[in-house]
DRENFIZA-668528 format. One record per residue (C-alpha): residue number from 1; residue in one letter; x, y, z. Coordinates in pm, 1 decimal. Each point is the difference from the previous one (the first is absolute). Last residue first. Layout:
// DRENFIZA-668528
<NUM,A,<X,Y,Z>> ...
// end
This chain:
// DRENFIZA-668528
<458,X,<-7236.5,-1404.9,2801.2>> <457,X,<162.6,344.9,-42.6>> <456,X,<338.6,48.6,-207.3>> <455,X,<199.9,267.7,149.6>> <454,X,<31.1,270.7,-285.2>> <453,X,<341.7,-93.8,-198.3>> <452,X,<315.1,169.4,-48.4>> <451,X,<227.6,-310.8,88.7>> <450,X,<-178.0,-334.9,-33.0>> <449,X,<-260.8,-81.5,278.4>> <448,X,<-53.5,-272.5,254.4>> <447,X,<375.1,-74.9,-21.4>> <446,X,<90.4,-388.1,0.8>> <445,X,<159.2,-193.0,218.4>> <444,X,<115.6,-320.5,-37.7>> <443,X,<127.1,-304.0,253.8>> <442,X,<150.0,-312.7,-96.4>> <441,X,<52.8,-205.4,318.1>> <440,X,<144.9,-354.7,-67.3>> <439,X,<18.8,-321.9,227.4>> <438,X,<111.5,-135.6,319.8>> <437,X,<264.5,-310.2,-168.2>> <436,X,<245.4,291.8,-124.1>> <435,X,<-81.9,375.6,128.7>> <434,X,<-157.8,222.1,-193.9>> <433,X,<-109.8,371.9,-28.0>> <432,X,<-62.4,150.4,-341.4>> <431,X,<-48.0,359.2,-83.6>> <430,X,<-202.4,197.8,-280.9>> <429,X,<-15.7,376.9,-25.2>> <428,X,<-259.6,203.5,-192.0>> <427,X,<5.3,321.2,-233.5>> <426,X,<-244.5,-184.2,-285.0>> <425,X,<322.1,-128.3,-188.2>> <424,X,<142.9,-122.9,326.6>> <423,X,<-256.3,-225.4,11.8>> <422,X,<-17.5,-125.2,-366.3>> <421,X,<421.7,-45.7,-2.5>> <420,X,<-4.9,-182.4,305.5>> <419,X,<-250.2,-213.9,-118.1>> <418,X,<161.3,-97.9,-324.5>> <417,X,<315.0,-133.6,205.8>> <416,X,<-196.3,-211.6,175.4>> <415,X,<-210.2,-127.5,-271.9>> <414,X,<372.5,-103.1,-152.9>> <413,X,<27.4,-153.6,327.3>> <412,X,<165.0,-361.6,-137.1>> <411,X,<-134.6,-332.5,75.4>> <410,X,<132.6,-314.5,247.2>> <409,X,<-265.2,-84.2,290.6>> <408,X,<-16.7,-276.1,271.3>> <407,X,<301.6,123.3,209.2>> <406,X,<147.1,372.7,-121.5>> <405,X,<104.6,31.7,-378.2>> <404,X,<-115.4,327.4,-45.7>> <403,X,<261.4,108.7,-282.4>> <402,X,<74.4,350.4,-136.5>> <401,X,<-209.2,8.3,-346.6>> <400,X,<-22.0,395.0,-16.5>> <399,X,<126.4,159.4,359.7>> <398,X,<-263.7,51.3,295.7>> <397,X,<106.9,-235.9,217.7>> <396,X,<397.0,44.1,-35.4>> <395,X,<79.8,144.9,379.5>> <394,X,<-291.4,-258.9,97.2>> <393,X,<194.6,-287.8,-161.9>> <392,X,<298.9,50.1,240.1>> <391,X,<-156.2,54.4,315.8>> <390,X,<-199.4,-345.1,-72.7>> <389,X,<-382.6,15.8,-101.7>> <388,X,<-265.3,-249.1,146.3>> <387,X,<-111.0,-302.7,21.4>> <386,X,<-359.8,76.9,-34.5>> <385,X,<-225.4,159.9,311.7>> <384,X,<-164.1,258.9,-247.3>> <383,X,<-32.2,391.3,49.1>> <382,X,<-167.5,245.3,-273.5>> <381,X,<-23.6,315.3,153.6>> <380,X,<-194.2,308.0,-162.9>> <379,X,<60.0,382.1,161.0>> <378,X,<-226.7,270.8,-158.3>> <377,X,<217.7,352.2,74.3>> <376,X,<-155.0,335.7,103.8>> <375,X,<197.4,-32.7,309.7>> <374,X,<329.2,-146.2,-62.7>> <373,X,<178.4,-72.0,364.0>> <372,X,<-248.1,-63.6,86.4>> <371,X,<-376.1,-10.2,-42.9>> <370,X,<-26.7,-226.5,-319.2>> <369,X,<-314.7,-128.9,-74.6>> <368,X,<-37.5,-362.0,-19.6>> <367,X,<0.7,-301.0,-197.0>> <366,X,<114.8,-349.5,96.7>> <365,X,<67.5,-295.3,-218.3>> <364,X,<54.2,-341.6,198.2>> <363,X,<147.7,-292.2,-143.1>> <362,X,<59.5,-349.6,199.9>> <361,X,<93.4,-344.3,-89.3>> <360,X,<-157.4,-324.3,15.3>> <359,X,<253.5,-182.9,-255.9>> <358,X,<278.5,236.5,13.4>> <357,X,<24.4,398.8,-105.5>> <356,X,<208.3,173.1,-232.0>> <355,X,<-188.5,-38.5,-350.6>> <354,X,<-259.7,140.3,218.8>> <353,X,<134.1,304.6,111.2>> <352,X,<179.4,84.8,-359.6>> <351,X,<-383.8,-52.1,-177.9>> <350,X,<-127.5,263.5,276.9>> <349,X,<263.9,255.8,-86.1>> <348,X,<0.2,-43.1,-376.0>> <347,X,<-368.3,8.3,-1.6>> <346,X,<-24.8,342.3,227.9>> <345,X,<262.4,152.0,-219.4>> <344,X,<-221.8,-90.0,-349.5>> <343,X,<-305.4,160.3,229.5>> <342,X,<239.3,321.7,47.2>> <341,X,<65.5,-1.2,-383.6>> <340,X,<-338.5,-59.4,-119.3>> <339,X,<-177.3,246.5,249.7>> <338,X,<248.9,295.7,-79.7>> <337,X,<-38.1,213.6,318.7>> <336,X,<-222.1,259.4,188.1>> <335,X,<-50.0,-180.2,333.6>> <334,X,<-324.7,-67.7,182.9>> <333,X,<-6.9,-169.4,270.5>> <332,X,<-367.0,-139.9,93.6>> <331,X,<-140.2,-23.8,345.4>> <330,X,<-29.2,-378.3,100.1>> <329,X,<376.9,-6.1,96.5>> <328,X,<244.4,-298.0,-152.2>> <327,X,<80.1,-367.2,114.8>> <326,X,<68.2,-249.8,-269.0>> <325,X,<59.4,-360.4,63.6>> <324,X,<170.7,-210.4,-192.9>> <323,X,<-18.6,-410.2,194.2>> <322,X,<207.1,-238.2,-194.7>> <321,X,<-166.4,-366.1,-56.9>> <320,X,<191.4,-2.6,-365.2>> <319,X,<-306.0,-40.7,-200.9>> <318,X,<-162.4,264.7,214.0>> <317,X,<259.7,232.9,-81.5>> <316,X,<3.8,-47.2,-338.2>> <315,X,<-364.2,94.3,-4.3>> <314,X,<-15.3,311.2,209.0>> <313,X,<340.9,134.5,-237.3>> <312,X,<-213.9,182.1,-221.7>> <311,X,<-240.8,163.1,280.5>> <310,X,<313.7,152.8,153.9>> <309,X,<110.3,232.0,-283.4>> <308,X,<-377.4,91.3,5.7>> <307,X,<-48.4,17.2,373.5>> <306,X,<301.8,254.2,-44.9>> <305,X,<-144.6,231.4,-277.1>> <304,X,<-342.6,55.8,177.8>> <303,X,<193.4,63.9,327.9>> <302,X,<186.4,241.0,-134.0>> <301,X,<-325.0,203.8,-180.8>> <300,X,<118.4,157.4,-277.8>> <299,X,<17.8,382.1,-101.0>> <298,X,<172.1,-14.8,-386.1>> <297,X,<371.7,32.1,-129.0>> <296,X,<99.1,-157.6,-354.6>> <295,X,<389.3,9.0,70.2>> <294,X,<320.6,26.4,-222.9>> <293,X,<281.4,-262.4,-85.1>> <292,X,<265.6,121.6,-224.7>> <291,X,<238.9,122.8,250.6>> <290,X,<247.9,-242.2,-190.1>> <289,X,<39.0,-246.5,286.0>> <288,X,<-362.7,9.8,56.4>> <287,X,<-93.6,-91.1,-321.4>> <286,X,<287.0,-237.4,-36.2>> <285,X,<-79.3,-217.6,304.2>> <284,X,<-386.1,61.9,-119.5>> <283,X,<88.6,-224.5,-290.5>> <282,X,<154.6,-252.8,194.1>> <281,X,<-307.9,-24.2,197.9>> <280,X,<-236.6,-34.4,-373.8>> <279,X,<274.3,-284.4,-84.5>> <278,X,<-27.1,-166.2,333.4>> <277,X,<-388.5,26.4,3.3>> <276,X,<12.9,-172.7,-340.4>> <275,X,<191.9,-243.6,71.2>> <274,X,<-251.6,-63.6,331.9>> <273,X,<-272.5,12.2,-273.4>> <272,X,<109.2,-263.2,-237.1>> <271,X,<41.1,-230.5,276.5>> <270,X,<-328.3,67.4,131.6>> <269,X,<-103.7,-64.8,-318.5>> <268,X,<184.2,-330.5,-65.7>> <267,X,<-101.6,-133.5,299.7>> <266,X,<-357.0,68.7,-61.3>> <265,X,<56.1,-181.8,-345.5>> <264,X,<128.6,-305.8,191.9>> <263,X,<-291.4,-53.1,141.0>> <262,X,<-270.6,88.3,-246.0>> <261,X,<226.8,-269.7,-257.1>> <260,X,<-17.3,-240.4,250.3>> <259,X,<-151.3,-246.4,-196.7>> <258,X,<226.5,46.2,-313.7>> <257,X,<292.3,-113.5,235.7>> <256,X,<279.3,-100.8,-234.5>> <255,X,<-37.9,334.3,-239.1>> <254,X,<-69.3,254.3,268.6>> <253,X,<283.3,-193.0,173.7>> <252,X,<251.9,175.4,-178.3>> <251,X,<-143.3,361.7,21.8>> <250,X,<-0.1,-79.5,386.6>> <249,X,<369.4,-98.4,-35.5>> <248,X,<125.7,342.5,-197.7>> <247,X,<-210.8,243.2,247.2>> <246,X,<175.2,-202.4,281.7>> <245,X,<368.8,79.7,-163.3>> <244,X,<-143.8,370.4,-101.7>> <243,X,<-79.2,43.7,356.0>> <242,X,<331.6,-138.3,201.6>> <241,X,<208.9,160.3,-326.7>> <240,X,<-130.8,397.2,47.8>> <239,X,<73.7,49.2,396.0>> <238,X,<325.2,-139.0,-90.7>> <237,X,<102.8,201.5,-279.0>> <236,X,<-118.6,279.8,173.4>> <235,X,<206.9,-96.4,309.4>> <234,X,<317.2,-9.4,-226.5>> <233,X,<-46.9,312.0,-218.3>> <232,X,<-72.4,191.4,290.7>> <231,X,<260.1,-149.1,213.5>> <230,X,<300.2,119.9,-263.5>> <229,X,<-170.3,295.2,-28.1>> <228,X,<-14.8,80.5,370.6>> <227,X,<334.8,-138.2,4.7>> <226,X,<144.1,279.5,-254.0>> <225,X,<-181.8,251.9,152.2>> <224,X,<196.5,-38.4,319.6>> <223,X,<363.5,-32.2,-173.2>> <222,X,<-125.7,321.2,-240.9>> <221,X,<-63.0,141.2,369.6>> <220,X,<313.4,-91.3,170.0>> <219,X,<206.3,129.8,-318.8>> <218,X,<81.5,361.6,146.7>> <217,X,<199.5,147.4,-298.8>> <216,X,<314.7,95.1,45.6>> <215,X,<125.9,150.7,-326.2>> <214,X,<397.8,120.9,-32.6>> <213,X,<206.1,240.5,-197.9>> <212,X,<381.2,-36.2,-26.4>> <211,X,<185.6,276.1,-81.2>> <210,X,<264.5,-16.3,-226.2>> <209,X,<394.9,-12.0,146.9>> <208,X,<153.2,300.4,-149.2>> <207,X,<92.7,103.1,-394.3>> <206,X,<-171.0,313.0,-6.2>> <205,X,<-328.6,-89.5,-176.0>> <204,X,<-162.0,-200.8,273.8>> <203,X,<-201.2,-308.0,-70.2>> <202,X,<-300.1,-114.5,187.2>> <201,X,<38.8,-358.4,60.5>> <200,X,<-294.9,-224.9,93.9>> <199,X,<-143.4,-202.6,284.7>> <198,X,<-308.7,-136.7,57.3>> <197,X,<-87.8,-158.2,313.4>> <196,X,<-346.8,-191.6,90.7>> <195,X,<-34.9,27.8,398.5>> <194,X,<-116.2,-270.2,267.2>> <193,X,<44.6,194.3,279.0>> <192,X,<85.2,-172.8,387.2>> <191,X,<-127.2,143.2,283.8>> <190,X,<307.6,83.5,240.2>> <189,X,<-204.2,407.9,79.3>> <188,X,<309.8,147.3,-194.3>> <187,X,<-102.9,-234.7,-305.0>> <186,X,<152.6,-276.3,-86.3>> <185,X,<54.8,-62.6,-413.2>> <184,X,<-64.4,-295.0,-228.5>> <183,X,<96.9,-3.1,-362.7>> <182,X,<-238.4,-36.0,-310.8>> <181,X,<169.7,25.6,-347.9>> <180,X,<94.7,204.4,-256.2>> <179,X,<417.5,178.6,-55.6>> <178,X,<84.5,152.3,-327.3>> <177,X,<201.5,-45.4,-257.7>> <176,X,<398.6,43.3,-146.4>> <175,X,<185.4,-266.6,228.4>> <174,X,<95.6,260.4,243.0>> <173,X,<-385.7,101.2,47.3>> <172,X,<-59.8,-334.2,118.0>> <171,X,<332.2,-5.6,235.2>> <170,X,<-132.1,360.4,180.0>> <169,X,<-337.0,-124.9,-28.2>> <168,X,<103.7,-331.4,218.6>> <167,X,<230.2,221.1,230.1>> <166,X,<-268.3,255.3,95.5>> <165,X,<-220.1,-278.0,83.2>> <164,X,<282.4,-101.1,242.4>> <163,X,<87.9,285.7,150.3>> <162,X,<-378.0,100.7,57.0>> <161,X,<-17.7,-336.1,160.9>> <160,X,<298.0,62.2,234.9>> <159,X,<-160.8,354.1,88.0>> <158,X,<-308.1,-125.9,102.1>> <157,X,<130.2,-297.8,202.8>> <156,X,<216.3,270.3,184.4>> <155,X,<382.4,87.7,16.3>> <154,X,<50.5,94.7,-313.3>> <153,X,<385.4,144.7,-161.6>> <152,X,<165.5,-324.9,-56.3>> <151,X,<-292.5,-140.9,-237.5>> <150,X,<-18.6,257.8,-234.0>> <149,X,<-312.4,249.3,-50.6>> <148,X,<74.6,252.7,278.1>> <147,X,<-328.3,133.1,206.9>> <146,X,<-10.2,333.9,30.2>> <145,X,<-233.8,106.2,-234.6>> <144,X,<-253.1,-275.4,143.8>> <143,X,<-3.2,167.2,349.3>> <142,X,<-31.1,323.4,-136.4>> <141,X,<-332.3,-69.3,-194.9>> <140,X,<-135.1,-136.2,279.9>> <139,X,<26.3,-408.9,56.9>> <138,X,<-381.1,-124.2,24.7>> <137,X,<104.1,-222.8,-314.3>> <136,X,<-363.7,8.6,-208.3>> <135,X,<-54.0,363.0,133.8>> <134,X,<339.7,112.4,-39.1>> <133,X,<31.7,-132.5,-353.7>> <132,X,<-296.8,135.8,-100.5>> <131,X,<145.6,329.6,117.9>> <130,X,<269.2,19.7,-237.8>> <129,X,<381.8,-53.9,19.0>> <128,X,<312.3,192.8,-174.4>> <127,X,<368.2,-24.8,-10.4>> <126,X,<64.7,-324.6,193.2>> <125,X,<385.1,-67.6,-22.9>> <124,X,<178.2,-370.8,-71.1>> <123,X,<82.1,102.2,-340.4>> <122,X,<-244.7,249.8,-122.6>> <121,X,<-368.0,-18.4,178.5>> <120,X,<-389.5,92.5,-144.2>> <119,X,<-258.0,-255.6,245.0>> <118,X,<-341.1,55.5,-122.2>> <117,X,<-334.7,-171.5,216.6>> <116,X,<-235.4,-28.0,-296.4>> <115,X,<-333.9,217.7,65.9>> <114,X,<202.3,294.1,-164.6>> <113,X,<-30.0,331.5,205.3>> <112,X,<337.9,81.9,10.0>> <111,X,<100.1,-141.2,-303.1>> <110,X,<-229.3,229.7,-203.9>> <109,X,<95.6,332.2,218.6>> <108,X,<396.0,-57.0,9.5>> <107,X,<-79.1,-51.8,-428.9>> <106,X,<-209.9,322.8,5.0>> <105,X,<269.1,208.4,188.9>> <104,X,<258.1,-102.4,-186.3>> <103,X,<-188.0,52.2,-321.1>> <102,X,<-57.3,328.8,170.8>> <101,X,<316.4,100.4,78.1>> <100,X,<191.8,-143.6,-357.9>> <99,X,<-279.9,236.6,-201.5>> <98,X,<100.4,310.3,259.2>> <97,X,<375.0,-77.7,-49.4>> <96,X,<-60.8,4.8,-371.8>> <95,X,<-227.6,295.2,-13.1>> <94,X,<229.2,276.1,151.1>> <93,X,<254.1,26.4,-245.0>> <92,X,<-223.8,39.2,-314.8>> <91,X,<-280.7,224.5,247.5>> <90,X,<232.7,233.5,95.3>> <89,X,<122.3,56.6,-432.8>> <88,X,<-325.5,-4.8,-61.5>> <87,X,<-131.6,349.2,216.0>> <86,X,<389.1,175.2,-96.9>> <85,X,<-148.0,-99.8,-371.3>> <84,X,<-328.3,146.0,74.0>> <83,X,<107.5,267.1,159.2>> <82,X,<221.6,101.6,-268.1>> <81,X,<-239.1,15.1,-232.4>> <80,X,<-230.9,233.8,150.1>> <79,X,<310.9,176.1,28.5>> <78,X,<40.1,-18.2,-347.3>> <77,X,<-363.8,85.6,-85.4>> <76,X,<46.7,368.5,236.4>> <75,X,<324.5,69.3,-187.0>> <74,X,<-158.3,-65.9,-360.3>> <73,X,<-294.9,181.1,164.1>> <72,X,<263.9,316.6,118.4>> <71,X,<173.0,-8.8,-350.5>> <70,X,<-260.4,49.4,-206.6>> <69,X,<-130.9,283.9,240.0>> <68,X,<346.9,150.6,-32.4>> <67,X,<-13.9,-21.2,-384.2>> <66,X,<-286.8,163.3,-30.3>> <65,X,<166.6,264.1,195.3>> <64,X,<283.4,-1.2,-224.5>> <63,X,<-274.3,70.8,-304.3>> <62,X,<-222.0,266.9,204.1>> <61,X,<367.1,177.9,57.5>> <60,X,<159.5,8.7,-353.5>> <59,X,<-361.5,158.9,-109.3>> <58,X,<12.8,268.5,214.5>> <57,X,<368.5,30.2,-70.2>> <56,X,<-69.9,23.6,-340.6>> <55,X,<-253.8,264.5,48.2>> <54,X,<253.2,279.9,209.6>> <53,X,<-221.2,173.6,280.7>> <52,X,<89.8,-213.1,322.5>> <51,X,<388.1,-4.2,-71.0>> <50,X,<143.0,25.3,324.0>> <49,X,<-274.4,-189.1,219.9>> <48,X,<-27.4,-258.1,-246.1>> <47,X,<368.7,-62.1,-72.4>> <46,X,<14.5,-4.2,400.3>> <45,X,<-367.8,-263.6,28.4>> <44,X,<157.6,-212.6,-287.9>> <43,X,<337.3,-76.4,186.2>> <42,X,<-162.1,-64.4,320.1>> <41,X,<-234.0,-257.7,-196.8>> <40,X,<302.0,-154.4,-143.1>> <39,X,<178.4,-39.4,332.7>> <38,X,<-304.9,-233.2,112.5>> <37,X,<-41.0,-176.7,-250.9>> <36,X,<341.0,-106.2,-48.9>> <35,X,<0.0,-72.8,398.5>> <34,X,<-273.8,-210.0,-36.3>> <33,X,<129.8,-177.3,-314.0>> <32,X,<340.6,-56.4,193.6>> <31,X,<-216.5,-155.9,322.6>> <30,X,<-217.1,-231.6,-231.1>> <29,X,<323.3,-115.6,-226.8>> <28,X,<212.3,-73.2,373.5>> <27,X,<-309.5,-156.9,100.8>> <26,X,<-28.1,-234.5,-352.7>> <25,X,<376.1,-74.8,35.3>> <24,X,<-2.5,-125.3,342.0>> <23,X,<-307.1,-254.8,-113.7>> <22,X,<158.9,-104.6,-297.5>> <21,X,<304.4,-100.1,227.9>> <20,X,<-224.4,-166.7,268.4>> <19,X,<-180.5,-167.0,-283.1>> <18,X,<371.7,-123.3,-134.7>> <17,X,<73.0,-156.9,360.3>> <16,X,<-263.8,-157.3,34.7>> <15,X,<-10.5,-162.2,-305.8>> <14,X,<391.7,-87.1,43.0>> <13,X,<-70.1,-135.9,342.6>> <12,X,<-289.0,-249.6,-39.8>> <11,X,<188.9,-296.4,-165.5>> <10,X,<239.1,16.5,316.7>> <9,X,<-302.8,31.1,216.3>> <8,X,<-159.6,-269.6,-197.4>> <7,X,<307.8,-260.4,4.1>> <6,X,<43.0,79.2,422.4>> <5,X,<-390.3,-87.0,54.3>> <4,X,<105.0,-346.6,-192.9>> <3,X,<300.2,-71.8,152.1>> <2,X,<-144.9,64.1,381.7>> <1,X,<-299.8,-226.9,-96.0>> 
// end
């Protein structure tokens, strides 16, 4: 860079230095016409004064004077002139260090704020850091310029791994490319990072060392995404085969059991439709991922919506000898809320409670008004006395296809997931309380009103 700014001054110098001459020359022309013009008119004013009544003078005089006032615009337009070129001339040798200033500026500005941590050192020195760095490190911005980036000169875990990363680039770029790949990191706090590097030279033009520029990018998250994806794909393909396998042997024995054609048709619907619901659930997933998903609010009665999430599971349970019990105020809620979607929550809820349960079990759905600590709230509880949820599979509940396999039941909690997404749509919370081998507590509340509306009256 030195080299370079050195070539344009030296390219520079002659055209400065032969506008500064024209420039010189032009005053020294402006001051001698001034003078000129000024002498002359003295001169014409004493021949006037002497020889007032001769005609040739006369006329000598109105010509001279003409060409005074010629001579005072030419003098006016040169220094017109003359400011302009003194005017250019400031801006030619100021604009270069004001260009190199702000793309300075701009550059400091750009990496500064970058959402990639950016290490810029020369030899074993840190020149410059950024704040994403701090933040993803917890070292200040001080603490990382001093660290040294060879081996000898650390005496922390940090600074040993700096050294080290710093040595791979250092050998990539040495071998004529860059440096790409993950590396791990500890931050100040001992957590360990799990960073993606890249490291690249920026050359210099004065001979020295190049810079070297490097990208830490925080890589926990693309690790984290990565196994979500990795599960999606896996748990889909599962929840998917177990159907499609039975759908596959009931079409078979359609044509070896023509007399239970009624029979296994029924199975084949019901399998048809719990594809179905996965696909339509999978569906919402994106809807709701996306921000896509939008609600057709109406007053409804609670208690009306939860006998009829109830009312379709009456018949399973009595199959199974489970007791569901629902136990709700005789004075009507009402709640300003997307019937479908809340009535779609209540299902999910109620089917998850009884999927959980044994032989004889137990699921109560309460309904009250909340008093505290939400007043204004509608609070529903759907409890059963299943196995149970571990510490571990509560903290994932609520996540797309994370697995229930507790005792008696194996499934996902795609509905689970869905829920969440429907209650907190209409400005509501939903918690769970377990404990494994006492049961599950799901409890939602819902506000009476949406924000901005008239209380709704029963």
């Amino acid at each position: 860079m030195n080299r370079v700014q050195g070539s344009s001054s030296r390219e520079d110098r002659p055209i400065m230095s032969s506008t500064g001459l024209l420039v010189v020359m032009m005053m020294v022309l402006f001051v001698a016409m001034v003078i000129s013009g000024i002498l002359l008119n003295q001169q014409i004013s004493t021949l006037e004064a002497e020889s007032a009544n001769l005609d040739w003078v006369a006329s000598f005089v109105q010509t001279n004077r003409t060409l005074i006032m010629v001579l005072g615009v030419a003098s006016f337009l040169l220094m017109l002139l003359l400011t302009f070129m003194l005017m250019n001339l400031r801006r030619t040798t100021e604009t270069p260090q004001m260009v190199v200033e702000q793309v300075q500026n701009q550059l400091n500005t750009l990496l500064t704020n970058m959402y990639e941590g950016v290490i810029v050192s020369q030899d074993s020195h840190i020149l410059f850091t950024n704040r994403a760095l701090s933040r993803l490190t917890g070292y200040s911005p001080e603490e990382l310029r001093t660290q040294r980036l060879h081996n000898s000169g650390s005496s922390t875990q940090f600074g040993e791994e700096l050294a080290r990363l710093h040595q791979t680039v250092s050998h990539a770029i040495n071998q004529g490319g860059i440096w790409h790949g993950p590396f791990k990191l500890h931050a100040k706090d001992g957590s360990e990072l799990d960073v993606v590097v890249t490291g690249t030279p920026v050359e210099t033009s004065n001979g020295h060392t190049p810079h070297i520029l490097t990208l830490v990018r925080d890589g926990s998250q693309e690790k984290r995404l990565q196994a979500q994806k990795t599960a999606f794909v896996s748990n889909t393909s599962h929840e998917l085969r177990t159907p499609l396998a039975t759908l596959k042997m009931h079409l078979h024995l359609l044509r070896k059991q023509p007399d239970k054609l009624e029979e296994n048709l029924q199975i084949v619907e019901n399998i048809t439709n719990t594809l179905g619901q996965l696909v339509e659930e999978m569906v919402d997933i994106g809807r709701f991922e996306r921000g896509a998903a939008s609600l057709d609010l109406e007053p409804a009665e609670v208690q009306k919506l939860v006998k009829q999430a109830v009312k379709g599971y009456e018949s399973k349970a009595e199959r199974r000898g489970a007791t569901l019990i629902c136990e709700m105020p005789d004075q009507p809620i009402m709640a300003t809320l997307d019937y479908k979607r809340i009535l779609q929550v209540m299902t999910n809820l109620v089917s998850n409670a009884m999927n959980h349960i044994a032989q004889s079990g137990k699921v109560t759905v309460r309904v009250t008004l909340e008093s505290t600590p939400q007043p204004g709230f509608v609070r529903i509880e759907v409890q059963d006395d299943g196995v149970g949820l571990s510490p571990d599979m509560l903290e994932q509940v609520f996540q797309p296809f994370a697995r229930a396999s507790q005792g008696l039941v194996s499934g996902t909690v795609l509905g689970l997931s869905i829920t969440k997404e429907i209650i907190e749509l209409h400005g509501g919370q939903i918690t769970v309380e377990s404990e494994v081998g006492k049961g599950t507590l799901f409890i939602v509340r819902l506000p009476l009103k949406q924000p901005g509306e008239p209380a709704v009256r029963s």
